[in-house]
Backbone as CSV, one residue per row, in Angstrom:
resi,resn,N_x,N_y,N_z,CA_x,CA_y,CA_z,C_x,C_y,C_z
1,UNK,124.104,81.375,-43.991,124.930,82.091,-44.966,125.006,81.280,-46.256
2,UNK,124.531,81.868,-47.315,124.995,81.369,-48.618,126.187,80.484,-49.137
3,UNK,126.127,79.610,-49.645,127.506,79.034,-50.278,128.090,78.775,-51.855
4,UNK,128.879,78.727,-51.934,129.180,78.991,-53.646,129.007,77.512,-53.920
5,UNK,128.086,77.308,-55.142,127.913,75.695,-55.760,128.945,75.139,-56.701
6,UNK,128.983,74.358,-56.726,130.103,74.009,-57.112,129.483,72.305,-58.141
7,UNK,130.602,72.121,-58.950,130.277,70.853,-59.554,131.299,70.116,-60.078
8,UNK,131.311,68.488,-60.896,132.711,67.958,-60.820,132.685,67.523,-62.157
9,UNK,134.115,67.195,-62.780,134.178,66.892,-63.830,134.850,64.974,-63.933
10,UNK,134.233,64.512,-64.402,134.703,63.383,-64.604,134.955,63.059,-66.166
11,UNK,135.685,62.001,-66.576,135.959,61.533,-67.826,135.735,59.720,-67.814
12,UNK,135.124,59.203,-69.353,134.893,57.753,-69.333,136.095,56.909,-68.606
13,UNK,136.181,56.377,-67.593,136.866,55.285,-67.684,136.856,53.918,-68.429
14,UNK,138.338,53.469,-68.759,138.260,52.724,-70.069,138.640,51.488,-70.131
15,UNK,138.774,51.094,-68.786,138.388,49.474,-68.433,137.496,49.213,-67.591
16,UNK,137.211,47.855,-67.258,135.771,47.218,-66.139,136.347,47.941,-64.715
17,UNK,137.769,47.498,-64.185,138.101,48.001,-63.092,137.864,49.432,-62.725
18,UNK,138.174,50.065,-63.623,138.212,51.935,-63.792,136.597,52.341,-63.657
19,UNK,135.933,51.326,-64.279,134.435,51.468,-63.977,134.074,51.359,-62.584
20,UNK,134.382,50.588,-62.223,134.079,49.912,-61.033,134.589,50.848,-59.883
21,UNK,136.065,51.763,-60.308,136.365,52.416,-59.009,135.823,53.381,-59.328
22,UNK,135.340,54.050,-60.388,134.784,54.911,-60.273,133.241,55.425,-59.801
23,UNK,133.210,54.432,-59.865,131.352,54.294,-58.778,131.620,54.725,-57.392
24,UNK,133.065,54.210,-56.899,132.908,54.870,-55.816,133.497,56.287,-55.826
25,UNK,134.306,56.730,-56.713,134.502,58.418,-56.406,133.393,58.889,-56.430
26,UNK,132.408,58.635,-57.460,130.776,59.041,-57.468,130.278,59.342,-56.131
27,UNK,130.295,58.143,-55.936,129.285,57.870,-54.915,130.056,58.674,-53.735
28,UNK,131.143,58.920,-53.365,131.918,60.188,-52.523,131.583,61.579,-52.626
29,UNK,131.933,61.803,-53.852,131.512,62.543,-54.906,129.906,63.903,-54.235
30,UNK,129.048,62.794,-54.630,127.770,63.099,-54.735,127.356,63.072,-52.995
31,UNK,127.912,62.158,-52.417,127.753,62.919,-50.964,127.580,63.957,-50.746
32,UNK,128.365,64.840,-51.227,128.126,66.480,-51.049,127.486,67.563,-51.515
33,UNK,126.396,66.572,-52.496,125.578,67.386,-53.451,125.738,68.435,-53.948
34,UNK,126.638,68.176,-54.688,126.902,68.965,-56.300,125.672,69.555,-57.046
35,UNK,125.733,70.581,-57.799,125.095,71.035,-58.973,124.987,69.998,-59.998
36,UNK,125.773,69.306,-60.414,125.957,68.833,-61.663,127.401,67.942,-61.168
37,UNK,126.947,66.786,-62.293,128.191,66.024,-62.873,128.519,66.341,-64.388
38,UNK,129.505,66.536,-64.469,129.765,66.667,-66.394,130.871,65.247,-66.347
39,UNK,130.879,65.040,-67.721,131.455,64.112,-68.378,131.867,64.064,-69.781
40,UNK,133.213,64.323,-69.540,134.159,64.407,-70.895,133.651,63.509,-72.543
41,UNK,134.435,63.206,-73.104,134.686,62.738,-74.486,135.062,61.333,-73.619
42,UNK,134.824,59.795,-74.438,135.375,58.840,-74.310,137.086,59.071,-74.865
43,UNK,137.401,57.873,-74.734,139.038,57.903,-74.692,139.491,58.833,-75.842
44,UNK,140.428,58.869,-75.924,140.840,59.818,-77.254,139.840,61.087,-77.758
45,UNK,138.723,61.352,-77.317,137.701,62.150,-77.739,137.340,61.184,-78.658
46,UNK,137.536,60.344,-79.348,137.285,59.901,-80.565,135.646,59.457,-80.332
47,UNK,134.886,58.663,-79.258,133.849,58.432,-79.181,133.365,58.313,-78.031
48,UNK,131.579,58.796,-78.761,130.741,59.605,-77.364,130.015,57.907,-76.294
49,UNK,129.965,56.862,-76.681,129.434,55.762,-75.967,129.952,56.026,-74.763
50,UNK,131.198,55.952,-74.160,131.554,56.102,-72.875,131.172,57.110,-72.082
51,UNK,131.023,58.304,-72.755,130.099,59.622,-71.644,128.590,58.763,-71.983
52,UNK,128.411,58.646,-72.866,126.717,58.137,-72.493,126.618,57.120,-71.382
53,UNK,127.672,56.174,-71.304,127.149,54.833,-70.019,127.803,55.611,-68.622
54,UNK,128.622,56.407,-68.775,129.364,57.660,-66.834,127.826,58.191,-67.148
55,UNK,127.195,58.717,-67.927,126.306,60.170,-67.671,124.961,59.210,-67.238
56,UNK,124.622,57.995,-67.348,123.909,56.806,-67.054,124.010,56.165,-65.938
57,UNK,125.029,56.176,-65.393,125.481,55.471,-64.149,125.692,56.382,-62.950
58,UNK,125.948,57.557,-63.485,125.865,58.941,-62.460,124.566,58.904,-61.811
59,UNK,123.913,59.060,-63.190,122.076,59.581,-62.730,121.543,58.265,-62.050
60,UNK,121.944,56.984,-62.130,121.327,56.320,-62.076,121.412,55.791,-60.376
61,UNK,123.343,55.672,-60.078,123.752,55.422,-59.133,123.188,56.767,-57.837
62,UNK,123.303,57.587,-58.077,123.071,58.978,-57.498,121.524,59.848,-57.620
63,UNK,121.568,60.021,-58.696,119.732,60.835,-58.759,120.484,62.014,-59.038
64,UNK,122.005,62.325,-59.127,122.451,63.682,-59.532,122.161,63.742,-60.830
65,UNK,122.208,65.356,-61.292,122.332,65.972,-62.692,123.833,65.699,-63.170
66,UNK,123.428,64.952,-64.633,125.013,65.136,-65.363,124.658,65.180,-66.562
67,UNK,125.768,66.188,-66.937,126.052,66.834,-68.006,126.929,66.163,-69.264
68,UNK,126.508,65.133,-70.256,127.968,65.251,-71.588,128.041,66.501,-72.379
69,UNK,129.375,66.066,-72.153,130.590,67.023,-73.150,129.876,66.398,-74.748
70,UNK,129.431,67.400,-75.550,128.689,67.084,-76.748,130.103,67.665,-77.709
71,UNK,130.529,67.046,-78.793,131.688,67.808,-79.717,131.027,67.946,-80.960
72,UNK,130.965,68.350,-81.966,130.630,68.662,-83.062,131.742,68.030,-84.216
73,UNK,132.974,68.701,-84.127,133.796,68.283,-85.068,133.837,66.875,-85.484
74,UNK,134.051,66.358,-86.576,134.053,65.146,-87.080,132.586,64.520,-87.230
75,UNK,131.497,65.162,-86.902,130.530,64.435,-86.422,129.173,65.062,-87.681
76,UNK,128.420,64.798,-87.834,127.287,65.189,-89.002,125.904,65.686,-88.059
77,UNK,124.998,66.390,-88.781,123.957,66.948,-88.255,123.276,66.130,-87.280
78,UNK,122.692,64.767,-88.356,121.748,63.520,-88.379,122.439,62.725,-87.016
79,UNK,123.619,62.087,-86.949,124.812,61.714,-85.372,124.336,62.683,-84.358
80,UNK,124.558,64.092,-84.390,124.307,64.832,-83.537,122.686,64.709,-83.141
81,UNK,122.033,64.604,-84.056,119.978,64.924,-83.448,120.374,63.429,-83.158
82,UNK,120.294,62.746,-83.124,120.634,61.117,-82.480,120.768,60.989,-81.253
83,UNK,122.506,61.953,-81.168,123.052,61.566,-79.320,121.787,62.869,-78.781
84,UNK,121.307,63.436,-79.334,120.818,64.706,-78.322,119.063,63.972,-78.323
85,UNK,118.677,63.296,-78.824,117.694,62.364,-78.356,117.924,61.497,-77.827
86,UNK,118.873,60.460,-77.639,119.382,59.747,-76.458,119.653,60.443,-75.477
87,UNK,119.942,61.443,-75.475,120.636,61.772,-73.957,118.966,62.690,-73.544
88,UNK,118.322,62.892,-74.241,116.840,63.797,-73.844,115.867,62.725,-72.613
89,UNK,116.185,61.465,-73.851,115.734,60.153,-73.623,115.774,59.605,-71.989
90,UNK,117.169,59.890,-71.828,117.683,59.395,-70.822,117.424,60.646,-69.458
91,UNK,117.146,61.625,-69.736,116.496,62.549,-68.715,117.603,63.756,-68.439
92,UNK,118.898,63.902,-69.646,119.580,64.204,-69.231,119.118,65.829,-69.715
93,UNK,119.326,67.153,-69.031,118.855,68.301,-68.518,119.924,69.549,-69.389
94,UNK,120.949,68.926,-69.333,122.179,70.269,-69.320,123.096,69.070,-69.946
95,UNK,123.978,70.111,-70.991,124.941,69.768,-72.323,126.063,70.937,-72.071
96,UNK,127.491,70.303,-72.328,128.509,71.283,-72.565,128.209,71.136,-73.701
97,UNK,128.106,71.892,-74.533,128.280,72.179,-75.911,130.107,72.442,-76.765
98,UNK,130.932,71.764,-76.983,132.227,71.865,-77.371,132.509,71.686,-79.134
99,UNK,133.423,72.273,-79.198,133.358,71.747,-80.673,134.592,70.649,-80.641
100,UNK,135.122,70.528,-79.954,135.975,69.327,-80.011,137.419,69.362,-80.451
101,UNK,138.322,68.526,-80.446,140.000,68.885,-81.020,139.785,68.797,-82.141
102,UNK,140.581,69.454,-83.342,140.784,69.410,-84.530,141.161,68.266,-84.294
103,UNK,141.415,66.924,-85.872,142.005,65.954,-86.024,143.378,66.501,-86.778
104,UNK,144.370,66.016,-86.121,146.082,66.005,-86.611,146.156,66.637,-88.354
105,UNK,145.238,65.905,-88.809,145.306,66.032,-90.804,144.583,67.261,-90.681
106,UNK,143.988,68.312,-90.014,142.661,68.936,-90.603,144.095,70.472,-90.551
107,UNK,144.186,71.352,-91.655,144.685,72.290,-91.293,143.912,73.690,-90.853
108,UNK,142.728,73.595,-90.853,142.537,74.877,-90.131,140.950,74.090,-90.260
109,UNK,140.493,74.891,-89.388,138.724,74.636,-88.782,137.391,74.851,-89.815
110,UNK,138.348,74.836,-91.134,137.014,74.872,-92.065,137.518,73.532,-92.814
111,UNK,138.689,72.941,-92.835,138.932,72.070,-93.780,138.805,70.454,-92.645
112,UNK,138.424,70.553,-91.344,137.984,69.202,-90.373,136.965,68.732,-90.990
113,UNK,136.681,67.463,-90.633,135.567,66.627,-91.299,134.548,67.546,-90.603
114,UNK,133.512,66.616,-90.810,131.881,67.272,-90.406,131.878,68.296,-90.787
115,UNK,130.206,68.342,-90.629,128.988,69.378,-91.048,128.976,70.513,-90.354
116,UNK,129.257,70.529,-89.104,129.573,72.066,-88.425,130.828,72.009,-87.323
117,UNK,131.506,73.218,-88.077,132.401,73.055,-87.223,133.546,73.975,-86.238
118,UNK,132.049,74.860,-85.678,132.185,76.057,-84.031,131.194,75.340,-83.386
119,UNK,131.561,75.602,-82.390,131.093,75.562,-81.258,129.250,76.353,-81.339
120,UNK,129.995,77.516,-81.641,128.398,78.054,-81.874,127.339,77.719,-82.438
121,UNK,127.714,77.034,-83.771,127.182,75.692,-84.872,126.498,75.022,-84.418
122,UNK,126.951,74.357,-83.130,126.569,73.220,-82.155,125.390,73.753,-81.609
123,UNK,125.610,75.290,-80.932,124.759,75.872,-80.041,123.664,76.265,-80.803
124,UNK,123.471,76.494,-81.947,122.422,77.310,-82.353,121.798,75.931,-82.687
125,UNK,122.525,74.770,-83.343,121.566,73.610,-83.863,120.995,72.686,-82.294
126,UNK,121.260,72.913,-81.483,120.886,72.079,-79.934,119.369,73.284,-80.279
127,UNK,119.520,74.540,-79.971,118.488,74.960,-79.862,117.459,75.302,-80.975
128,UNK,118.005,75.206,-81.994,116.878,74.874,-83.268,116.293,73.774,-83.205
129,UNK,116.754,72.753,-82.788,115.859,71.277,-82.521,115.362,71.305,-80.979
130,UNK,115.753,71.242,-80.059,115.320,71.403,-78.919,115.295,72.447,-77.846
131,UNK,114.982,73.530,-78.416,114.567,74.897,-77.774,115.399,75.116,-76.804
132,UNK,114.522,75.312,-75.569,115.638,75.652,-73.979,114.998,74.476,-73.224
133,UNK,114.969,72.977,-73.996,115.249,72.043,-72.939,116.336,72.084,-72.338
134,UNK,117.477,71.914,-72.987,118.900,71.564,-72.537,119.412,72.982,-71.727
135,UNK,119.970,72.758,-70.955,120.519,74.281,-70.366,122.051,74.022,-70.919
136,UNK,122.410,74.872,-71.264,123.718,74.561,-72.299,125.062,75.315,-71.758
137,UNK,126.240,75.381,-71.572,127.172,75.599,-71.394,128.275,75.232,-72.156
138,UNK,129.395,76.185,-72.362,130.719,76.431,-73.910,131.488,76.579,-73.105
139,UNK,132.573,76.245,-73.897,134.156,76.636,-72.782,134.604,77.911,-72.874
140,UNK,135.490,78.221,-72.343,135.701,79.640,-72.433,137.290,79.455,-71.404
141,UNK,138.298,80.289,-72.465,139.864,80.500,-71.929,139.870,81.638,-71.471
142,UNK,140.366,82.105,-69.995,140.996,83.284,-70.194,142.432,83.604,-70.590
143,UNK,143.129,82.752,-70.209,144.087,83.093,-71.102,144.441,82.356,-72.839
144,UNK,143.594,82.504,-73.238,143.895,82.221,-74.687,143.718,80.596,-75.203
145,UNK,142.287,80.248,-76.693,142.350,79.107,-76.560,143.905,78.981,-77.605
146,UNK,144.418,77.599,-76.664,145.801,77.236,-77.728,145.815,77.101,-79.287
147,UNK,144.810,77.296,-79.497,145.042,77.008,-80.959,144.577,78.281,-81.918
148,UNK,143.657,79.419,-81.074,143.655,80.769,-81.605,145.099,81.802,-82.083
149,UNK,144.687,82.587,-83.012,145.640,83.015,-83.397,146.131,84.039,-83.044
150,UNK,144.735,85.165,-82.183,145.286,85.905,-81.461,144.139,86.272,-80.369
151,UNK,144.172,87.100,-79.043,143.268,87.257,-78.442,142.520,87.925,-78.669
152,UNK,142.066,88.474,-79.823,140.683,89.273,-79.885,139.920,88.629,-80.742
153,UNK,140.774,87.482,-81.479,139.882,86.565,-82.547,139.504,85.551,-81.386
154,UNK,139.954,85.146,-80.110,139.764,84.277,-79.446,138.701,84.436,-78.919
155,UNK,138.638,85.460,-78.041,137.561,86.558,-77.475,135.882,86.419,-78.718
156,UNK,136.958,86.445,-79.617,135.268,87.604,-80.520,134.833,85.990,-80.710
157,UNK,135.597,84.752,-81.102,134.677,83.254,-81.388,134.326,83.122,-80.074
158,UNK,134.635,83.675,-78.362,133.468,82.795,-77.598,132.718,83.846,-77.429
159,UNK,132.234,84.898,-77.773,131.409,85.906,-77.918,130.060,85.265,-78.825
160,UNK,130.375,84.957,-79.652,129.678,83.999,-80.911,129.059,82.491,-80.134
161,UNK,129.651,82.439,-79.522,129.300,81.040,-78.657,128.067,81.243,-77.231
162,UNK,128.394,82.631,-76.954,127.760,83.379,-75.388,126.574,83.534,-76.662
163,UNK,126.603,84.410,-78.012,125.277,85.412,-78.537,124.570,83.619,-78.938
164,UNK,124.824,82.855,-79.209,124.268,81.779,-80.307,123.209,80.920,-79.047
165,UNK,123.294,81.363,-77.862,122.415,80.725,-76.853,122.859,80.157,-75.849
166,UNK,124.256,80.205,-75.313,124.595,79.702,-74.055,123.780,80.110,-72.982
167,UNK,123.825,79.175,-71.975,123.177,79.727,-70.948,124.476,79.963,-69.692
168,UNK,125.677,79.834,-69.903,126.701,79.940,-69.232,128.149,79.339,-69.960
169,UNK,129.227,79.538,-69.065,130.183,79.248,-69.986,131.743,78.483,-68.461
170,UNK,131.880,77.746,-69.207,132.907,76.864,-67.636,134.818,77.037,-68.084
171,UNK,134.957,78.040,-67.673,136.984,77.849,-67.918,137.782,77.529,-68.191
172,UNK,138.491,76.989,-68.901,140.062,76.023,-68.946,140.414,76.328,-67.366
173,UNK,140.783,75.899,-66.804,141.908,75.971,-65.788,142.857,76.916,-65.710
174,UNK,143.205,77.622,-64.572,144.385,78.461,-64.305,144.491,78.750,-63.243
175,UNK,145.674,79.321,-63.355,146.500,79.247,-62.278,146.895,81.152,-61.606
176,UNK,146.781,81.872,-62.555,146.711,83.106,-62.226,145.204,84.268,-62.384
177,UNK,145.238,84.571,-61.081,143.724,84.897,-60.840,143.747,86.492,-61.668
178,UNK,144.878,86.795,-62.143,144.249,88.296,-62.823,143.753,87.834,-64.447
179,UNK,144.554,86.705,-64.908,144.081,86.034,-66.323,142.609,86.626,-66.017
180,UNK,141.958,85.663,-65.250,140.948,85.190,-64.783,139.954,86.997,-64.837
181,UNK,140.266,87.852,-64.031,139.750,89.016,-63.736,139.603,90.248,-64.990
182,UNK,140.815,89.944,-65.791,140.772,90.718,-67.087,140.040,89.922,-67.973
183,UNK,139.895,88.543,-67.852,139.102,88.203,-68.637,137.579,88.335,-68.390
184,UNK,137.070,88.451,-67.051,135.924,89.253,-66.677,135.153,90.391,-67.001
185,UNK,136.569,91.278,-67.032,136.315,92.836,-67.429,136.581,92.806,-68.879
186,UNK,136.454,91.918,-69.613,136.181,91.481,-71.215,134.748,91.319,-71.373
187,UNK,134.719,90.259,-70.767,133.187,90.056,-70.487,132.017,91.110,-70.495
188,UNK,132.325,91.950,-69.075,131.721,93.098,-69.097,131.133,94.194,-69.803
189,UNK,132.632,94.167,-70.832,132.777,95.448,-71.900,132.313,95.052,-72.776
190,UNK,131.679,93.324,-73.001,131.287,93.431,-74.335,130.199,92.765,-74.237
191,UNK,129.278,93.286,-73.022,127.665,93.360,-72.851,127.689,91.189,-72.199
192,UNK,128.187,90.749,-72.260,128.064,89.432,-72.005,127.780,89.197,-70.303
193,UNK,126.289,88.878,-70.278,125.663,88.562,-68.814,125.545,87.244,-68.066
194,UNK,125.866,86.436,-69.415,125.638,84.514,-68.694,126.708,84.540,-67.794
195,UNK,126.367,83.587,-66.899,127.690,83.475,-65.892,129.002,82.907,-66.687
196,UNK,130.240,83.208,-65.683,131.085,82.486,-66.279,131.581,81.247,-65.189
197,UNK,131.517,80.155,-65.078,132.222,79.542,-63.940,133.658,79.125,-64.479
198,UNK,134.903,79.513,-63.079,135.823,79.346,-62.971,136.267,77.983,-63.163
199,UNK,136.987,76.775,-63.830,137.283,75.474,-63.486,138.906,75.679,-63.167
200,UNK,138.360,74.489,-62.060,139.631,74.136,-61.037,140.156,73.416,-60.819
201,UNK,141.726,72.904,-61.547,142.209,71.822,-61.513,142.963,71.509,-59.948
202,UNK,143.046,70.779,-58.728,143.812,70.422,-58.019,144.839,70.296,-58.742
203,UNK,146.310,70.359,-57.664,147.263,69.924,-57.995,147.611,68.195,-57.391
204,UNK,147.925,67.765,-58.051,148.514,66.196,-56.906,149.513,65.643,-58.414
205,UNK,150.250,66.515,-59.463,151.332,65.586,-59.839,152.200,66.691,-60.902
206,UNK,153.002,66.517,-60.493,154.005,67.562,-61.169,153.868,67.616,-63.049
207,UNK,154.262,66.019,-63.072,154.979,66.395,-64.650,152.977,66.362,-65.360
208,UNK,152.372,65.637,-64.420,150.952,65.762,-65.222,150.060,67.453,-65.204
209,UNK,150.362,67.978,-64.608,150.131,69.498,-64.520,151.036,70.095,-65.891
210,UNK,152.265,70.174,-65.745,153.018,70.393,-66.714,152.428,70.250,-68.502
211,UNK,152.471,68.381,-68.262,151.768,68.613,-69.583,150.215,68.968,-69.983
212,UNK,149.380,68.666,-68.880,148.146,69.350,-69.250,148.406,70.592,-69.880
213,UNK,149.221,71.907,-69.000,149.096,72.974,-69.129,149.615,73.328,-70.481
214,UNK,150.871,72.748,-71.234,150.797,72.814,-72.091,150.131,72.466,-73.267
215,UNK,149.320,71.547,-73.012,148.688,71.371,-74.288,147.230,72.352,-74.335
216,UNK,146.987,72.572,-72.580,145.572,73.047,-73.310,145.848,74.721,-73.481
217,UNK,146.917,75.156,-72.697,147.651,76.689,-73.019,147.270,77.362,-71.346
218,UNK,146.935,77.069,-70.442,147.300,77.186,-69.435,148.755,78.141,-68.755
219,UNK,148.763,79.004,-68.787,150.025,79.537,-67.847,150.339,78.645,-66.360
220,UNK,151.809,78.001,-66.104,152.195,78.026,-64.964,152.844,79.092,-64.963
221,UNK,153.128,79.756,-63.957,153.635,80.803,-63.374,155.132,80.117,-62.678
222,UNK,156.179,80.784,-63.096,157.283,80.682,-62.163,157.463,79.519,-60.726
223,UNK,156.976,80.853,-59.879,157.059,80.158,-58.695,156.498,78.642,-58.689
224,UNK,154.921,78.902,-59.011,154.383,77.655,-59.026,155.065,76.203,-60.129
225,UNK,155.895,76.619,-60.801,156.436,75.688,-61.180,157.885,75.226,-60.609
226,UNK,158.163,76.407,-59.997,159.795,75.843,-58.722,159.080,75.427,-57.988
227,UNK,157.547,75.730,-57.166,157.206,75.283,-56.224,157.320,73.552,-56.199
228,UNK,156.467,73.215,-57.108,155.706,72.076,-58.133,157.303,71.037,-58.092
229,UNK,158.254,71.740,-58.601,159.588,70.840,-58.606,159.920,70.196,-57.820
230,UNK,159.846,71.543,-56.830,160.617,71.487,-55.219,160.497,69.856,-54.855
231,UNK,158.855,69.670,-54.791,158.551,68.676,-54.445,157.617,67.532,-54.955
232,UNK,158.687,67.019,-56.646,158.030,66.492,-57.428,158.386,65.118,-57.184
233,UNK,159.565,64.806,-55.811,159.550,63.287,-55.986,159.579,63.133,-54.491
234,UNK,158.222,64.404,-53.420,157.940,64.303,-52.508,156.419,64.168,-52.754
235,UNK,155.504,63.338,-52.552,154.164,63.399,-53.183,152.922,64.075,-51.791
236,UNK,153.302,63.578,-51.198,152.053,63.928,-49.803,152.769,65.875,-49.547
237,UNK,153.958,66.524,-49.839,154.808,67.738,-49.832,154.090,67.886,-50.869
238,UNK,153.796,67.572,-52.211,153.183,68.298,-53.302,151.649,68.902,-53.259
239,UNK,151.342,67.773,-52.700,149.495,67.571,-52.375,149.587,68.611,-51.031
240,UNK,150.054,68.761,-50.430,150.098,69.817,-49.277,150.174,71.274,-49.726
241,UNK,151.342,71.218,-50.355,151.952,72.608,-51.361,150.609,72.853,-52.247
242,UNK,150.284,71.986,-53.235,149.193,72.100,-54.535,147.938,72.501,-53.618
243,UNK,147.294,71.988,-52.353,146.093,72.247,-52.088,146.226,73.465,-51.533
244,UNK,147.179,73.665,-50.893,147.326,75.502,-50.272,147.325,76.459,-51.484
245,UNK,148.225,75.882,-52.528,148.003,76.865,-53.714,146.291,77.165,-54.119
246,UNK,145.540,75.976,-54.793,144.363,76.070,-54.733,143.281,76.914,-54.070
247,UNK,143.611,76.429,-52.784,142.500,76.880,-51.645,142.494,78.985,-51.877
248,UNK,143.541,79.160,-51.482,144.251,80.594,-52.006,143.428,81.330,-53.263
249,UNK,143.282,80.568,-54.441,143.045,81.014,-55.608,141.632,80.825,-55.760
250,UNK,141.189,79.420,-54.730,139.179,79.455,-54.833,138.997,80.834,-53.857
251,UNK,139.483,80.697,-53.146,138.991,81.735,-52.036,139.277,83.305,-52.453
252,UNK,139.986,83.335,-53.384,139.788,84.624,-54.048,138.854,84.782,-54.909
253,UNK,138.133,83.549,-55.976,137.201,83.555,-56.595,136.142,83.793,-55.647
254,UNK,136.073,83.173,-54.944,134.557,83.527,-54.017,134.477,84.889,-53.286
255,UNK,135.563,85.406,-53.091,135.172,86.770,-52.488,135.162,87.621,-53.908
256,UNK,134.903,87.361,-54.875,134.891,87.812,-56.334,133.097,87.524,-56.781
257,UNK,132.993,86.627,-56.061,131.273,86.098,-55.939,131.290,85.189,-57.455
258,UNK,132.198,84.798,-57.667,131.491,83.469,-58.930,130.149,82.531,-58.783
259,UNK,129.846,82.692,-59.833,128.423,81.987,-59.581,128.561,80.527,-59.224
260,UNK,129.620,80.080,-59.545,129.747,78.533,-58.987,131.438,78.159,-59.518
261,UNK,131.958,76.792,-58.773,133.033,76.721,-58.776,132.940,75.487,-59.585
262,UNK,133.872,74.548,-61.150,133.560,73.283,-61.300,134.967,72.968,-61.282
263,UNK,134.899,71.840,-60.236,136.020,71.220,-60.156,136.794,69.982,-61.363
264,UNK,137.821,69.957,-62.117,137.912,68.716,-62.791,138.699,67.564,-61.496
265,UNK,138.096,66.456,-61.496,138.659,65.867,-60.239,139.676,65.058,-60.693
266,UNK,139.773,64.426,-62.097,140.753,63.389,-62.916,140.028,62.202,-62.304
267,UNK,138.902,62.195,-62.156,138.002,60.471,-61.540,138.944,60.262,-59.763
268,UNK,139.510,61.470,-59.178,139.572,61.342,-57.987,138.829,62.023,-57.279
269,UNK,138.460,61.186,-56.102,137.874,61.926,-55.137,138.489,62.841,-53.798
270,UNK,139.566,62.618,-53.096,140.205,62.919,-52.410,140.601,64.343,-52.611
271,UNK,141.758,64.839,-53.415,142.044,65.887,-54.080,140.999,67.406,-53.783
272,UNK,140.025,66.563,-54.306,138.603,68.069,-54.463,138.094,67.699,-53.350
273,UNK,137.586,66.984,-52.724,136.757,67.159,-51.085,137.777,67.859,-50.231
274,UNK,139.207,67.262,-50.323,139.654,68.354,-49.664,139.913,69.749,-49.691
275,UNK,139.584,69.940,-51.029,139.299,71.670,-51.467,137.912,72.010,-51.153
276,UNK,137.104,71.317,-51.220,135.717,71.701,-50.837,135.539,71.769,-49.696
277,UNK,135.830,70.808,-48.321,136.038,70.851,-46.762,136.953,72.607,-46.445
278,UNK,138.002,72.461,-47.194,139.092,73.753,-47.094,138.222,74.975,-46.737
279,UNK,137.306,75.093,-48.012,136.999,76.362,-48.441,135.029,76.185,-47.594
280,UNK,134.932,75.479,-46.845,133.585,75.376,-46.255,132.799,75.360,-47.138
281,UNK,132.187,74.430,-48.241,131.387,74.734,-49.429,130.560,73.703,-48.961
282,UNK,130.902,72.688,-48.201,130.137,71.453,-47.687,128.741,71.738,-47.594
């Protein structure tokens, strides 16, 4: 019987130790042969060196595929054909394509530093210089990116991102599966065929769920946030509570048939194997 693929998200760790433990979530990790590793922005987003030495040490430690998070904003044409020949260099296959956080000073997305600055920008210049080497993937909200102004301008910029050459597109995180389903039947209606994969945050910490969700615009839902309370200064009760929530919400994606599931793990391993064991994806 078929199984839904699935893949993980990691971010630079930003000391020797953090390096060091993170070889072994990898190496846990990749036991289970994943699709892909992706790898965030170094600290602050501010710089790409740290996804270049994770997206180096992945392939290198493992023989898996990994993916950097490429940003555009702040960044110039000439920087960009640079990291995308280093990372060609280095054998790397597949690029999230992102445009990155505005910087604090920039007031709206034409007045940020750099030379291009959508996402789509990114996408059309990856494939004006390097054709369909890279297999490319854009983010995509269903419920709304936080910083759009409304949902059909939100909608119509990752539309622009799907037409400019994606070859797929990976989720914000959520927590309510109809977001998720109306944002499908968006999809649908407006001719868009690349896959979309669902991303899936575990739960394992109250107030850090909280603020993720707010910043990246994430809905918690009610319950799940009395749930989340109930047992915010019970931790092994949360991780029990959070993985049943999870398991619930993959397992509705898969009888939905998603083309693949990507987990963000936060550089843990524990958390997501036990969602992956849960849901038989092994």
């Amino acid at each position: 019987m078929a199984t839904t693929p699935y893949s993980f998200e990691l971010f630079p760790p930003k000391t020797e130790e953090g390096a060091e433990k993170l070889k072994l979530v990898v190496k846990r990790l990749a036991e289970r042969k994943p699709e892909y590793f992706s790898v965030t922005f170094g600290a602050g987003g501010s710089t790409q060196e740290g996804t270049f030495e994770t997206v180096q040490m992945v392939m290198q430690e493992t023989g898996c595929e990994a993916a950097p998070h490429l940003s555009c904003i702040s960044s110039t044409r000439e920087r960009i054909r640079d990291q995308l020949a280093r990372y060609r260099e280095a054998g790397v296959k597949r690029i999230v394509a992102l445009r990155g956080d505005l910087p604090a000073t920039a007031t709206s997305h034409s007045s940020a530093p750099g030379e291009l600055h959508y996402a789509n920008e990114l996408v059309e210049f990856i494939r004006d210089e390097h054709g369909d080497h890279f297999e490319l993937e854009v983010g995509a909200y269903p419920e709304m990116h936080p910083q759009a102004p409304d949902i059909d301008t939100d909608f119509a910029n990752f539309k622009r991102k799907m037409d400019a050459g994606a070859d797929a597109a990976i989720t914000q995180y959520f927590f309510n599966i109809d977001a998720f389903d109306h944002f499908m039947e968006h999809c649908t209606a407006a001719g868009i065929k690349q896959p979309i994969i669902p991303g899936i945050m575990p739960i394992v910490n109250f107030e850090q769920i909280v603020r993720f969700s707010k910043a990246c615009g994430a809905d918690v839902p009610r319950w799940l946030h009395y749930g989340m309370e109930r047992y915010k200064d019970d931790n092994d009760s949360l991780r029990d509570f959070g993985h049943d929530v999870i398991t619930r919400l993959c397992s509705k994606l898969i009888e939905r048939g998603v083309p693949s599931i990507h987990f963000y793990t936060l550089n843990q391993s524990k958390p997501t194997l036990r969602l992956v064991d849960s849901l038989g994806l092994s």
